[in-house]
N, CA, C and O atoms as a DFTB+ gen file, in Angstrom:
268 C
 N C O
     1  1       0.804      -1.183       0.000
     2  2       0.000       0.000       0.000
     3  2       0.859       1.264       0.000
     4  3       0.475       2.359      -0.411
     5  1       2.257       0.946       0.588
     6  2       2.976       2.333       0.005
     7  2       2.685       3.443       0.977
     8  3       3.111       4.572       0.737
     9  1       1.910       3.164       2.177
    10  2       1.228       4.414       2.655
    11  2       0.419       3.764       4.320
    12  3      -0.284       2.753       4.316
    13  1       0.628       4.350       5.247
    14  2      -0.345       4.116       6.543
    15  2       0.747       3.510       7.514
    16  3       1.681       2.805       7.131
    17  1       0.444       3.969       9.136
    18  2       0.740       3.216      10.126
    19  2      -0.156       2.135      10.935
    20  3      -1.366       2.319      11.070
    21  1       0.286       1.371      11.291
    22  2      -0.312       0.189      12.293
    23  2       0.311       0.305      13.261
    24  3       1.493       0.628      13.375
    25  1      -0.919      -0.113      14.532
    26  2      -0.240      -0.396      15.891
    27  2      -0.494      -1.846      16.369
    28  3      -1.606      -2.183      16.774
    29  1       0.908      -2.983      16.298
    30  2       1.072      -4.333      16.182
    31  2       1.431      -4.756      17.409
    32  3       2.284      -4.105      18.013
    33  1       0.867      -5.893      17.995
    34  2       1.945      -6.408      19.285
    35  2       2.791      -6.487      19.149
    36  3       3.247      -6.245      18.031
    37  1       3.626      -6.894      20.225
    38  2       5.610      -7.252      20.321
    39  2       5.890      -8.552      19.688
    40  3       6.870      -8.935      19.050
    41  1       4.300      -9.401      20.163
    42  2       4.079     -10.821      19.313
    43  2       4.491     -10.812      17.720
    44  3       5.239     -11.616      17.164
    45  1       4.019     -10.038      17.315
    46  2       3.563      -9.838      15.866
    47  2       4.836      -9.267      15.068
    48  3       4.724      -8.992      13.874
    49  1       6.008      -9.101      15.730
    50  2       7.221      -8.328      14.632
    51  2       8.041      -9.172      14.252
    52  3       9.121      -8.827      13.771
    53  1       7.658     -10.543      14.405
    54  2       8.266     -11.161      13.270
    55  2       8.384     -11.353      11.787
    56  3       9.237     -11.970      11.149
    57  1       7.286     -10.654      11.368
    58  2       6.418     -10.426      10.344
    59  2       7.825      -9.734       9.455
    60  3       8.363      -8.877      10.156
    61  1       8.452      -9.899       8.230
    62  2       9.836      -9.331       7.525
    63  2       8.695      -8.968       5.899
    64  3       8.014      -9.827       5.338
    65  1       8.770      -7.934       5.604
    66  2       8.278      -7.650       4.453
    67  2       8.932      -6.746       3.938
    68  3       9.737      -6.192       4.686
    69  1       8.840      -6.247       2.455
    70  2      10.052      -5.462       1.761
    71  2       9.371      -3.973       2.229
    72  3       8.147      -3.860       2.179
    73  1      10.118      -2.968       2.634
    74  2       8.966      -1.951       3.075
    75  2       8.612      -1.710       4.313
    76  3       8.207      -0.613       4.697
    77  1       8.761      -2.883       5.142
    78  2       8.151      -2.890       6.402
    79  2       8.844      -2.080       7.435
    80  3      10.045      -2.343       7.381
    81  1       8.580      -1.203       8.355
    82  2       9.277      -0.834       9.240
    83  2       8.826      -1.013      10.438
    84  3       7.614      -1.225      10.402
    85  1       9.391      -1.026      11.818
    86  2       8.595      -1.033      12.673
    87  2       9.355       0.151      13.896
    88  3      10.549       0.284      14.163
    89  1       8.233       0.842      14.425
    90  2       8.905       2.013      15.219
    91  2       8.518       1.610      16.962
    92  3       7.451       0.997      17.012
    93  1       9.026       1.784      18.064
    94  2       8.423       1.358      19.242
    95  2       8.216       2.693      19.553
    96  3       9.004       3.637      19.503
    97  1       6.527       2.623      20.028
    98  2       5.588       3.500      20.347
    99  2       6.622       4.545      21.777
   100  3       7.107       3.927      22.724
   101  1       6.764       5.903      21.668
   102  2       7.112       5.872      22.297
   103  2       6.398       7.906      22.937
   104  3       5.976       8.783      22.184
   105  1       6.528       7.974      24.346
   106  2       6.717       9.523      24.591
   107  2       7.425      10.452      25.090
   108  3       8.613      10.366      24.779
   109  1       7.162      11.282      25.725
   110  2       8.133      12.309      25.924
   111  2       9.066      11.781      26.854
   112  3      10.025      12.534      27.021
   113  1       9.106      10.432      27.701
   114  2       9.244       9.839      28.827
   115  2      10.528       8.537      28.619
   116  3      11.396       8.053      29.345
   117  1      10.227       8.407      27.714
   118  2      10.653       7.083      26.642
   119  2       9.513       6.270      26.317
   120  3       8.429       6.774      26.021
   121  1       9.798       4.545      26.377
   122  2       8.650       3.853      25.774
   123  2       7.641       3.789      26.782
   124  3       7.581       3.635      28.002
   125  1       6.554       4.039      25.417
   126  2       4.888       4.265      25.585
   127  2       4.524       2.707      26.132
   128  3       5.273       1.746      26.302
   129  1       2.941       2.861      26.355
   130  2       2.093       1.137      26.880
   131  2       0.997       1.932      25.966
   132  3       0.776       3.126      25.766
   133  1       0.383       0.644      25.478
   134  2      -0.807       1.126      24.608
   135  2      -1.897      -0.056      25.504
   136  3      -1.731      -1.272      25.401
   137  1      -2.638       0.367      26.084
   138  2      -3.756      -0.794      26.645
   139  2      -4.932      -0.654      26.002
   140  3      -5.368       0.380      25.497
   141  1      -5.590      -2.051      26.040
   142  2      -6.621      -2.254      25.760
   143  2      -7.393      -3.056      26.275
   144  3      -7.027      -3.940      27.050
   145  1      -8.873      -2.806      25.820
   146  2     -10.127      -4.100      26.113
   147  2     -10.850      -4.686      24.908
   148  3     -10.998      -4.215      23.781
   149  1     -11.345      -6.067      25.541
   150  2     -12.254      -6.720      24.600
   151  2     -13.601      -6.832      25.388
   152  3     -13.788      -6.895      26.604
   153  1     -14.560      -6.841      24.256
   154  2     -16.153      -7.176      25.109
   155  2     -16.675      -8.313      24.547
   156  3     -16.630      -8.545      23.339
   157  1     -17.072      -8.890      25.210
   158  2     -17.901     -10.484      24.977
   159  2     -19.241      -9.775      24.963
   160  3     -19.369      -8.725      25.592
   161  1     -20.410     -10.382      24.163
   162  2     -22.033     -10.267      24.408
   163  2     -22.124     -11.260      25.206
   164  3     -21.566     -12.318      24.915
   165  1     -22.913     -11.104      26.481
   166  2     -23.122     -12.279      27.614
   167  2     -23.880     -13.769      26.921
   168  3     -23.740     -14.963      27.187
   169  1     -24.651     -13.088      26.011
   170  2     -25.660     -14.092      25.108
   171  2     -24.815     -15.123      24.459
   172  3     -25.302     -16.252      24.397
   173  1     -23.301     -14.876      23.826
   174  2     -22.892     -15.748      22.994
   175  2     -22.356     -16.471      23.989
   176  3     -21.865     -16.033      25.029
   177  1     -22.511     -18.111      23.490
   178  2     -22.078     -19.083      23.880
   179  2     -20.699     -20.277      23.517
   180  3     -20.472     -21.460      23.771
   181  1     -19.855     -18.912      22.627
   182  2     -18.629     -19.832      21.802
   183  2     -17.474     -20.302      22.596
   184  3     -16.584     -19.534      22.961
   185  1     -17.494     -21.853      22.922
   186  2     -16.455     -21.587      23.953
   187  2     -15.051     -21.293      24.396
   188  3     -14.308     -21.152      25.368
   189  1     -15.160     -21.285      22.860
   190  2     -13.698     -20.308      22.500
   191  2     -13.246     -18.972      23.318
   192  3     -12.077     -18.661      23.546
   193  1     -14.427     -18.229      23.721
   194  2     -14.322     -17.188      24.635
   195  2     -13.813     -17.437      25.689
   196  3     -12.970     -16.702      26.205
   197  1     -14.320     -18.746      26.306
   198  2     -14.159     -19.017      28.090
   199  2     -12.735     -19.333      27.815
   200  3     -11.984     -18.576      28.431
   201  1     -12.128     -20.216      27.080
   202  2     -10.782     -20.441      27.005
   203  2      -9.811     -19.213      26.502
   204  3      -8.708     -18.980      26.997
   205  1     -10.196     -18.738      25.821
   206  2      -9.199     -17.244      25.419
   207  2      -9.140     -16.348      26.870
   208  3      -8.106     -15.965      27.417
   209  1     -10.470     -16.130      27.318
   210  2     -10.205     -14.723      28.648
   211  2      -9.368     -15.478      29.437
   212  3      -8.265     -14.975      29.654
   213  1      -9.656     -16.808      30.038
   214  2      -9.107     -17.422      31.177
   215  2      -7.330     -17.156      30.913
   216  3      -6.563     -16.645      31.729
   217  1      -7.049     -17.570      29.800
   218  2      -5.629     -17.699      29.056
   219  2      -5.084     -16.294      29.694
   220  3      -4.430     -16.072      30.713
   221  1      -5.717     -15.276      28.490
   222  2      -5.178     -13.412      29.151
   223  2      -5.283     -13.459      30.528
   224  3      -4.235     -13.633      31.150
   225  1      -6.281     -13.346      31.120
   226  2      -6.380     -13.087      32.912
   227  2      -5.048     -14.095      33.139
   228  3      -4.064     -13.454      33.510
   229  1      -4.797     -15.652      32.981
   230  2      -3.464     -15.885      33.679
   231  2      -2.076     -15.142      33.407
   232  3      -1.229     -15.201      34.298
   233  1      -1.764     -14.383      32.122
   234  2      -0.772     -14.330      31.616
   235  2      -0.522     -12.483      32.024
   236  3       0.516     -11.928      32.385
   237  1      -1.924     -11.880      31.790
   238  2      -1.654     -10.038      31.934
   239  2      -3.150     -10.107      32.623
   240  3      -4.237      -9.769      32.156
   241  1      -2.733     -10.787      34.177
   242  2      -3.720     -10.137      35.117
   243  2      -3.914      -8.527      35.008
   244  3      -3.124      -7.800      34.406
   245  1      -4.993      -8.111      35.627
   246  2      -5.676      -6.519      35.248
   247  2      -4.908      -6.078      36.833
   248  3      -4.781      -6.746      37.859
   249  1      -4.384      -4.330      36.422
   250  2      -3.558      -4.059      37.182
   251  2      -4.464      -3.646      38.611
   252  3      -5.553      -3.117      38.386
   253  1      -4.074      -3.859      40.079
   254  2      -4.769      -3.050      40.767
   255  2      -5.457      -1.625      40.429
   256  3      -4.784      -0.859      39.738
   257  1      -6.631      -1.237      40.818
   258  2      -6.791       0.037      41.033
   259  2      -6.566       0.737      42.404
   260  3      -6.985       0.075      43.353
   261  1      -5.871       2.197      42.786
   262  2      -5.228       2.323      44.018
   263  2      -6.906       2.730      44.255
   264  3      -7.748       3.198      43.489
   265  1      -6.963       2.165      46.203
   266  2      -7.951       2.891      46.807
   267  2      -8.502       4.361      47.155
   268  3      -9.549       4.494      47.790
């Protein structure tokens, strides 16, 4: 495409293409954290879900919030 940025996991830079660059997100501080969420509909029943969240929650438990 010649053109556009993406924001990729750390997983994901194995990826070698002619063109490809990759920059680590960063700010005035040094390196950036980019967080995110996913939402399940309570209704769906794929149990692909129950096994994927369980997986994340063991690996990048959710950080305390201070009291």
């Amino acid at each position: 495409m010649k053109a556009g940025i993406s924001l990729v996991l750390e997983s994901d830079i194995g990826a070698n293409f002619a063109g490809l660059v990759y920059r680590e997100l960063r700010d005035g501080q040094g390196p950036g954290r980019f967080d995110y969420s996913a939402y399940w509909r309570a209704d769906n029943e794929n149990p692909a879900l129950t096994a994927f969240l369980k997986m994340l929650s063991e690996r990048y438990p959710s950080p305390r919030l201070p009291r």
